[in-house]
C-alpha positions as CSV (number, residue, x, y, z in Angstrom):
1,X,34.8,-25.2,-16.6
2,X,33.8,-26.2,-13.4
3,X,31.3,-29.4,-14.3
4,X,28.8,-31.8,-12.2
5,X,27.9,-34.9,-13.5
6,X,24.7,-36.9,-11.7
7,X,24.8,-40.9,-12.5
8,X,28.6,-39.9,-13.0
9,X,29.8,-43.3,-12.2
10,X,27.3,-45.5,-14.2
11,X,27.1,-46.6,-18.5
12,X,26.5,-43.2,-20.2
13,X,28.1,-41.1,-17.5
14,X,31.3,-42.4,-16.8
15,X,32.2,-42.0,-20.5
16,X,31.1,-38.4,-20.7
17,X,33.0,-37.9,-17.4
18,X,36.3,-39.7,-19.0
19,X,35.8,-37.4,-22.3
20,X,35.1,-34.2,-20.4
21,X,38.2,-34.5,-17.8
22,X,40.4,-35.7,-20.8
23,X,39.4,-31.5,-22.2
24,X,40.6,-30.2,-19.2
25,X,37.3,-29.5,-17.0
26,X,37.0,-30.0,-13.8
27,X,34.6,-32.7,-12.9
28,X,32.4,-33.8,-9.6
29,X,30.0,-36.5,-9.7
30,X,27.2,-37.5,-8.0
31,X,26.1,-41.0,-7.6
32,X,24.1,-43.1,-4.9
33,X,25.5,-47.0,-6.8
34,X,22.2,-48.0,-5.9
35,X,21.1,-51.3,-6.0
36,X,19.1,-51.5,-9.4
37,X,22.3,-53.4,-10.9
38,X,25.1,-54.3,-8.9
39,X,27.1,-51.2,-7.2
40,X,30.4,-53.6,-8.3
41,X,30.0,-52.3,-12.0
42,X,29.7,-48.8,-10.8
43,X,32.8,-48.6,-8.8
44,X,34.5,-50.7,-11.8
45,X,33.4,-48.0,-14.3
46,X,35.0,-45.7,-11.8
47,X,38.3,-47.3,-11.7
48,X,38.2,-47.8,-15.1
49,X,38.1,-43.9,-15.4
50,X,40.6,-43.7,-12.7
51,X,37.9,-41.9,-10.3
52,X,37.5,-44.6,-7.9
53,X,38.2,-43.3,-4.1
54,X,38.2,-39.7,-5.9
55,X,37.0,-36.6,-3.5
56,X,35.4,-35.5,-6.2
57,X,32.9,-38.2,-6.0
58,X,30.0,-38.4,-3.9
59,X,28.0,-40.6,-3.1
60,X,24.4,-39.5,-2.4
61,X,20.5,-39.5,-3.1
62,X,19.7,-36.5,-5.7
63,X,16.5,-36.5,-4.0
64,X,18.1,-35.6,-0.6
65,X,17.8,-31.6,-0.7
66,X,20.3,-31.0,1.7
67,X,23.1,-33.4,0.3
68,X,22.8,-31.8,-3.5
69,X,23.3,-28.5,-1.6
70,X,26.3,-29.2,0.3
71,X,27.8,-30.8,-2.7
72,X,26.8,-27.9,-5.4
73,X,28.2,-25.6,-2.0
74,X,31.7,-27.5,-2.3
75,X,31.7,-27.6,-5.7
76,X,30.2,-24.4,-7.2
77,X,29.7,-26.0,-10.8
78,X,29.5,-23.9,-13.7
79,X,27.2,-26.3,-15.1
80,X,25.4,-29.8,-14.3
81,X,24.6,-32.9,-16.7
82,X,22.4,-34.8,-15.1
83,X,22.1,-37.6,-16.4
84,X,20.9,-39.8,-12.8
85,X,17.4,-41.6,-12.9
86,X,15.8,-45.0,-12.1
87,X,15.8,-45.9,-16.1
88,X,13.9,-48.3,-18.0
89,X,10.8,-49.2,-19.4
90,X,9.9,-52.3,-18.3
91,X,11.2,-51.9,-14.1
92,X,9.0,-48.5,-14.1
93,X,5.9,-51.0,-14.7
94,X,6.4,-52.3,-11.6
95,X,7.4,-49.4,-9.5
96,X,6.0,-46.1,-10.8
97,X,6.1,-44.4,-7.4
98,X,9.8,-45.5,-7.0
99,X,10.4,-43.9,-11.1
100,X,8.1,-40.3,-10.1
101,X,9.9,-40.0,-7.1
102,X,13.7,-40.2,-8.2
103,X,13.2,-38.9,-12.1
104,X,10.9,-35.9,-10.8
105,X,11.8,-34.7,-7.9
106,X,15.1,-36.0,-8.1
107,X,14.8,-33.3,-11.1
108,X,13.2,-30.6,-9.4
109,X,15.7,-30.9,-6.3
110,X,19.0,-30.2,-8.7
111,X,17.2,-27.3,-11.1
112,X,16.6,-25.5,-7.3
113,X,20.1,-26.1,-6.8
114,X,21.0,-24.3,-9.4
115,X,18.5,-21.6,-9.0
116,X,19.9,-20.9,-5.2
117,X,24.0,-21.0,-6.5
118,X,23.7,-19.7,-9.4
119,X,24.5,-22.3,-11.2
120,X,23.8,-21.3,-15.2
121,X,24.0,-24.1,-17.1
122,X,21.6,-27.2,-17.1
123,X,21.9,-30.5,-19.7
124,X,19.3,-33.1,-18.6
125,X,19.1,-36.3,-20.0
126,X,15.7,-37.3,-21.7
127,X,14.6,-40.6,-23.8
128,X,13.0,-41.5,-26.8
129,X,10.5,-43.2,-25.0
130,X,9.1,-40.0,-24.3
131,X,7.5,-40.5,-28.3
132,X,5.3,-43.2,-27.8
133,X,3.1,-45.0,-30.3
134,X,1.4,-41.9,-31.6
135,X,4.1,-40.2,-34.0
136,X,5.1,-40.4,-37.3
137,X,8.7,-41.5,-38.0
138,X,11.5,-40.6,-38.1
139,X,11.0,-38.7,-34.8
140,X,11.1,-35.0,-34.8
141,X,11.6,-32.6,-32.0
142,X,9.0,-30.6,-33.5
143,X,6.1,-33.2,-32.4
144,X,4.3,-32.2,-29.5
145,X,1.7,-35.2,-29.5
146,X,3.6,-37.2,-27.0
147,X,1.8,-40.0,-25.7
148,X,4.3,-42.2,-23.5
149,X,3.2,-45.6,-21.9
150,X,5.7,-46.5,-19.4
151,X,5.7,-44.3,-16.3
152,X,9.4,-44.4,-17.1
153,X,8.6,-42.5,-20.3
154,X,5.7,-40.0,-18.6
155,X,8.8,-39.1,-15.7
156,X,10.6,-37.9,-19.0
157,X,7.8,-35.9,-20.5
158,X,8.0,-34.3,-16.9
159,X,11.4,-33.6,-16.4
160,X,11.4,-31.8,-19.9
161,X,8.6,-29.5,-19.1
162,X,9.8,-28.8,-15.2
163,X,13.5,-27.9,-17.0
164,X,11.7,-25.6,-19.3
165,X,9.6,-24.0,-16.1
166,X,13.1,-23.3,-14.2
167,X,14.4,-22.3,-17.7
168,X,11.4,-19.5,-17.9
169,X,11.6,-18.3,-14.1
170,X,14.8,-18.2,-13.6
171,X,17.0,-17.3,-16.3
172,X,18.4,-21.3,-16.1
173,X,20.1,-22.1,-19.5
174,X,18.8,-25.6,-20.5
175,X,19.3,-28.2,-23.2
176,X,17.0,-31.4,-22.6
177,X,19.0,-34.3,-24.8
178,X,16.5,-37.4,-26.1
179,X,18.8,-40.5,-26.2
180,X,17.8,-43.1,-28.5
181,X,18.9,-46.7,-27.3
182,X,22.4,-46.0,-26.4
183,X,25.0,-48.8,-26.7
184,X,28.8,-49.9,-26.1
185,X,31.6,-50.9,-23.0
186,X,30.7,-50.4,-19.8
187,X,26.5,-50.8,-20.6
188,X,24.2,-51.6,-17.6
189,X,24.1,-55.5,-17.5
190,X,20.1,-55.6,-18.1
191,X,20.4,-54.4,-20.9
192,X,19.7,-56.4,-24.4
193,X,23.0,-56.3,-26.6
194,X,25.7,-56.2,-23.4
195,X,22.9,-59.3,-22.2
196,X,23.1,-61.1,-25.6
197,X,26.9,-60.8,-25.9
198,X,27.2,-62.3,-22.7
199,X,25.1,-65.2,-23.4
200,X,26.1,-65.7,-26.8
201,X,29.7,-65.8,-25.9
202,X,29.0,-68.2,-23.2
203,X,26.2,-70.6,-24.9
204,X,23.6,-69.8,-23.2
205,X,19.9,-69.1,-24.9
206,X,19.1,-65.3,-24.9
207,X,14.8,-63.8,-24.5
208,X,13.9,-62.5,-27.5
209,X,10.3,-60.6,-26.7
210,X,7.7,-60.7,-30.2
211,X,9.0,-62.0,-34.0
212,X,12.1,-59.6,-33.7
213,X,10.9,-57.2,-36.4
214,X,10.5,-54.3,-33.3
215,X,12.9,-51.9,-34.7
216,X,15.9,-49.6,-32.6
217,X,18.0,-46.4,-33.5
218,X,20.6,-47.8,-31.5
219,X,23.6,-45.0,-31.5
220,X,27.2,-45.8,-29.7
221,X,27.6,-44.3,-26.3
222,X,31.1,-42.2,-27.5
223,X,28.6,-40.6,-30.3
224,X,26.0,-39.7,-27.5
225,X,28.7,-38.2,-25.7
226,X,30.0,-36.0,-28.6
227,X,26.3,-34.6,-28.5
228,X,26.5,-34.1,-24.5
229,X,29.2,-31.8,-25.2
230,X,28.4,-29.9,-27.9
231,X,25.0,-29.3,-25.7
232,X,27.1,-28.2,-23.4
233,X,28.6,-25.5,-25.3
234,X,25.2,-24.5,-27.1
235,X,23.9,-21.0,-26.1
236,X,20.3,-20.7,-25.6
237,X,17.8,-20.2,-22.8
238,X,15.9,-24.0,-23.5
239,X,16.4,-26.3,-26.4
240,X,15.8,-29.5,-27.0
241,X,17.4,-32.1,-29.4
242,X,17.2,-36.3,-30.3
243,X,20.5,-38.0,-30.2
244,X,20.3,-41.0,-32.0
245,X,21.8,-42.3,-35.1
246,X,18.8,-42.2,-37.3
247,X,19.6,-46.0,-38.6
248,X,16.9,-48.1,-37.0
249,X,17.8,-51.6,-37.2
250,X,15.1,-54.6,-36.2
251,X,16.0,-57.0,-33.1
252,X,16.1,-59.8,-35.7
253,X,19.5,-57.9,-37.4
254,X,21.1,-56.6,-34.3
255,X,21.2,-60.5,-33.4
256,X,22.8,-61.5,-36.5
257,X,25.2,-58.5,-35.9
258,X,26.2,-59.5,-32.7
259,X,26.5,-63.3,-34.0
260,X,29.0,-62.6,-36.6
261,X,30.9,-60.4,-34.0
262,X,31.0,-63.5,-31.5
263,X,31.8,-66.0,-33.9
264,X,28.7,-68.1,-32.7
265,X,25.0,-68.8,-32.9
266,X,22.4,-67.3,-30.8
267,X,19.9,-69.8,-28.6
268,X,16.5,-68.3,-29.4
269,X,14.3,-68.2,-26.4
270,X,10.5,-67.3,-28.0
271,X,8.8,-64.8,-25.6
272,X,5.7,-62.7,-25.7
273,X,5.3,-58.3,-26.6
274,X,6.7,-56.9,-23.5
275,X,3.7,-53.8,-22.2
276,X,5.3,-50.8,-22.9
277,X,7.2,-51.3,-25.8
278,X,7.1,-49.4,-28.5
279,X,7.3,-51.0,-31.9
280,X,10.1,-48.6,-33.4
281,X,12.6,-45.7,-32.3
282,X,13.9,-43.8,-34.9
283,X,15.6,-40.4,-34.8
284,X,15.3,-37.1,-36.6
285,X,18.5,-35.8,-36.1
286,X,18.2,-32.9,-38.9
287,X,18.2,-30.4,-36.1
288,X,21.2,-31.9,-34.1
289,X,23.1,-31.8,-37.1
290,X,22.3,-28.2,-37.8
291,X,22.7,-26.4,-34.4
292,X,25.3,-29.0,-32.5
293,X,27.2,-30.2,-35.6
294,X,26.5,-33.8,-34.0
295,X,27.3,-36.1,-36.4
296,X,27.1,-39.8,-35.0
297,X,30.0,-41.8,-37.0
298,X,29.8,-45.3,-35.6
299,X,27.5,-47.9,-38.0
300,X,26.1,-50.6,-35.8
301,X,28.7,-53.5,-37.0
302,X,31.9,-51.4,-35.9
303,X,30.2,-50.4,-32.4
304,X,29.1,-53.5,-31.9
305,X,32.6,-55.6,-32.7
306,X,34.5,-52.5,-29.9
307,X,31.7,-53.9,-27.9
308,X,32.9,-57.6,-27.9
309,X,36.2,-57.1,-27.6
310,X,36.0,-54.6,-24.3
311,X,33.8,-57.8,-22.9
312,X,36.6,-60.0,-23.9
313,X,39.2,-57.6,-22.3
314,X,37.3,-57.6,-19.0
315,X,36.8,-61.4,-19.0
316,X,40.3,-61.9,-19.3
317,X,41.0,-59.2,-16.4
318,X,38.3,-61.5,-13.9
């Protein structure tokens, strides 16, 4: 199968490309290395994955109508994950225009593409921010009182429904995937447990936002990707599933976690609730199970531990 992957060359992405060439497909990304984190770990990702300097990279705004089109015209992919977008809770606070533009229409411009190739097959990456603070837990699919409060989240809410529209029009086969706090080598920098290793490991104190009892279904990134590709293979005209691991641990634990992986103590710096933050993420995952026989594997001690010692392995290749 003929694949396109946007955000191909950052955390989640570079993994699911790795995973999906290792099978035998034929894979393209799409990728602008923007500036949000340093291009540097991009392009290492893609060496990593041996894709660096690859023609079947390219380098590009998703937004930029005419560049997705000559690139779905070159490539002629049976099938797009996109998983590109500005992400994040707290950065969309302080640029929602910036988030609507890129997450929305960044959208909207691939589902066209596929609309005027004929591309069938359409995986887009949601959150579990999309919840909010007005659900029961664990989350299920099956709630449809969604009340997000980070523009990052309300983009998501959007994407979803705009895949469902192109789904209904057109014919486009769709599976919108809600990640829950995905984890493991090659995370984005800003991020809390690749941040807190880092730190740890190198004695420096590490933010801690509230009394640490917020709690997180943090899942490892090779268990997202297992659901990816059994998304990829599911038949339906528009479905949507959470991919999490359905073990919510509290900040408080996942510190202890990563201090017994590290071999030393944490440095606590106190800070205030971050706005936007919901108090827990936890995934229903009865449905994944059922229909994608996803079955996340990895408790949060093991990932984490594979975690240190790929940041150990890159130290020692600086």
């Amino acid at each position: 199968m003929k694949i396109l992957v946007t955000g191909g060359a950052g955390f989640i992405g570079s993994h699911l490309v790795q995973r999906l060439t290792a099978e035998g497909h034929t894979v393209s990304i799409i990728d602008d290395l923007n500036d949000f984190y340093s291009p540097a770990f991009k392009l290492e990702n893609l060496d990593e994955i041996g894709l660096a300097g690859s023609e079947r990279f390219h380098q590009g705004d998703i937004c930029d109508a005419t560049f997705v089109g000559t690139v779905f015209a070159q490539e002629q992919p049976d099938a797009v994950i996109h998983l590109a977008a500005r992400a994040g809770v707290r950065p969309s606070l302080e640029d929602p225009l910036l988030y609507e533009h890129v997450n929305v229409r960044g959208t909207v411009t691939l589902l066209e593409a596929c609309r005027h190739t004929g591309t069938r097959k359409f995986v887009f990456a949601s959150s579990s921010s999309i919840y909010g603070i007005a659900n029961q837990v664990p989350f299920s699919e099956e709630d449809l009182t969604n009340l997000p409060i980070s523009p990052y989240a309300a983009t998501k809410i959007a994407g979803e429904k705009l895949c469902f529209t192109w789904s209904h029009l057109y014919g486009l086969n769709v599976v919108c995937l809600r990640f829950f706090t995905v984890y493991g080598p090659r995370q984005r920098p800003d991020l809390a447990i690749r941040k807190f290793i880092e730190r740890i490991d190198s004695g420096r104190t590490i933010p801690v936002f509230g009394d640490g009892g917020t709690g997180r279904d943090y899942t490892f990134v090779a268990d997202t990707v297992q659901g990816i590709v059994a998304a990829l293979h599911h038949d339906t005209r528009f479905d949507v599933f959470n991919l999490g691991n359905s073990s919510p641990i509290t900040l408080a634990r996942l510190i202890e976690v990563i201090e017994d992986a590290v071999g030393k103590k944490a440095k606590i710096d106190r800070q205030p609730d971050q706005p936007g933050d919901v108090p827990i993420t936890f995934a229903d995952i009865s449905k994944a199970r059922r229909v994608l026989a996803y079955d996340p594997k990895t408790p949060i001690e093991q990932g984490i531990a594979r975690f240190v010692e790929w940041h150990r392995r890159r130290l020692v290749r600086q």
